[in-house]
N, C-alpha and C positions, 0 to 999 in steps of 0.2 A: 895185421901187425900195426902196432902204432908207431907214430914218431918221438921223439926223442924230442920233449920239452924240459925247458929245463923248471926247476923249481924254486930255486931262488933267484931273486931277482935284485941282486946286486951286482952281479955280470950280464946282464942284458940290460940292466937301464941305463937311458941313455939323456945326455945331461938337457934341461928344459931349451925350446928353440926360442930366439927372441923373435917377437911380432907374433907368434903363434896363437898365443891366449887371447893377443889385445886386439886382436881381428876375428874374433870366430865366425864362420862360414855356418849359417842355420836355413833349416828347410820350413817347409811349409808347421811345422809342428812349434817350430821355435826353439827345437834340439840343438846343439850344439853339432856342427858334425865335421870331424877328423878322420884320420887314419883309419879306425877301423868301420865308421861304414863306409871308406871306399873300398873297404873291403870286401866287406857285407854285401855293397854291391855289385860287385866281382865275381860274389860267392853265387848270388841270386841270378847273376847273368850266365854261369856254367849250368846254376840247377834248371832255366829256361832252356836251355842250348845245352846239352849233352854233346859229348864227339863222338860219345860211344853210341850205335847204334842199338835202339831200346827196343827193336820191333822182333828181334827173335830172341828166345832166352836166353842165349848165352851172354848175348850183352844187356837184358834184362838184368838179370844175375850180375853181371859186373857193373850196372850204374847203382845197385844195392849197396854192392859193396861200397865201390867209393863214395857213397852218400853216408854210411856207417862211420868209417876210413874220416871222411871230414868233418864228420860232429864229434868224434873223436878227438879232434884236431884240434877243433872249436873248443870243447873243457878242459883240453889241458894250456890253453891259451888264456882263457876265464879262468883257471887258477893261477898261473903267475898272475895275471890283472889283479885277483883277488890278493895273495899274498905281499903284490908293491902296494895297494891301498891300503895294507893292517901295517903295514912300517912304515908308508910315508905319513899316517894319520892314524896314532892308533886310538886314540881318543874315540876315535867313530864308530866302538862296536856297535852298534844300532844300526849303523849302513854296511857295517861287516856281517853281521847275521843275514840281511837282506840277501846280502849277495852272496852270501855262502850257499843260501835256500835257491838263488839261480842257477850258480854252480852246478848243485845237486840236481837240481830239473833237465839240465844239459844234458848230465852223463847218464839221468833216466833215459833221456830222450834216445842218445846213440845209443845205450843197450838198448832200445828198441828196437832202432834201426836195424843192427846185429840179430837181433830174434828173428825180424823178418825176413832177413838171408837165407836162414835156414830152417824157415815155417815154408817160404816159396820153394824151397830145393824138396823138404818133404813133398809138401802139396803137386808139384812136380817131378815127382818120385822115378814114374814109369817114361815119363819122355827125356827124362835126366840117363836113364839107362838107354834109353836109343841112342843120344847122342854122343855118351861116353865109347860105345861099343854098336855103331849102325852096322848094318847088316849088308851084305855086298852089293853094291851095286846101289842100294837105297838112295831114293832123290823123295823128299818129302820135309816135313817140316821142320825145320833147321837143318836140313843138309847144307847150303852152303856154310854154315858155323862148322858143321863138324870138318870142313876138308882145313882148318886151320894147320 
């Protein structure tokens, strides 16, 4: 399921902060960095650290998902970014193709992610039927997932 961004972005923007621009905070690259790569590194610090436990499939399977789930997340965020940069500048189509071509690379990227959900549920066909429907008494590879 995805979430619910919006597309235009004239009810989500939000008006410029003062001091914000005339202090930029830069890293080692000489980037500029705001809001979203603290976010980014927010995002980088869950993908290092999972809560979900990754070592039996079923939570295999469920950190697919939510890694689909949030690149998902991620392009439809890159498109409002994209569609307030063609209003507040629209002069700049040369940097609006650019980043349209990101865009596009994002939502390749999560339907990928998405394929693999269900290339690994194939590929794990016969132990995905164990643990939908285990067998009495059965204690072996993902038994503790199945007593969910």
């Amino acid at each position: 399921m995805k979430p619910a961004i919006p597309t235009s972005t004239t009810a989500t923007r939000k008006p410029p902060q003062p001091g914000r621009a005339s202090a930029p905070a830069t890293g080692s690259t000489g980037l500029f960095k705001g809001e979203l790569n603290d976010a980014a590194e927010t995002f980088a610090a869950a993908c290092a650290r999972p809560s979900i436990e990754v070592d039996r499939l079923r939570g295999y399977d469920r950190a697919l998902q939510d890694l689909a789930a949030a690149l998902h997340t991620v392009h439809g965020g890159l498109t409002v970014r994209r569609n307030l940069l063609e209003e507040s500048m629209p002069d700049e189509s040369a940097g609006h193709e650019q980043f349209a071509q990101i865009v596009a690379m994002v939502q390749r990227i999560a339907g990928e992610a998405e394929a693999l959900v269900s290339d690994q549920r194939r590929r794990n066909n016969a132990d995905w039927e164990r643990i939908n429907a285990p067998r009495k008494n059965e204690r072996g590879y993902d038994y503790g997932a199945n007593q969910e």
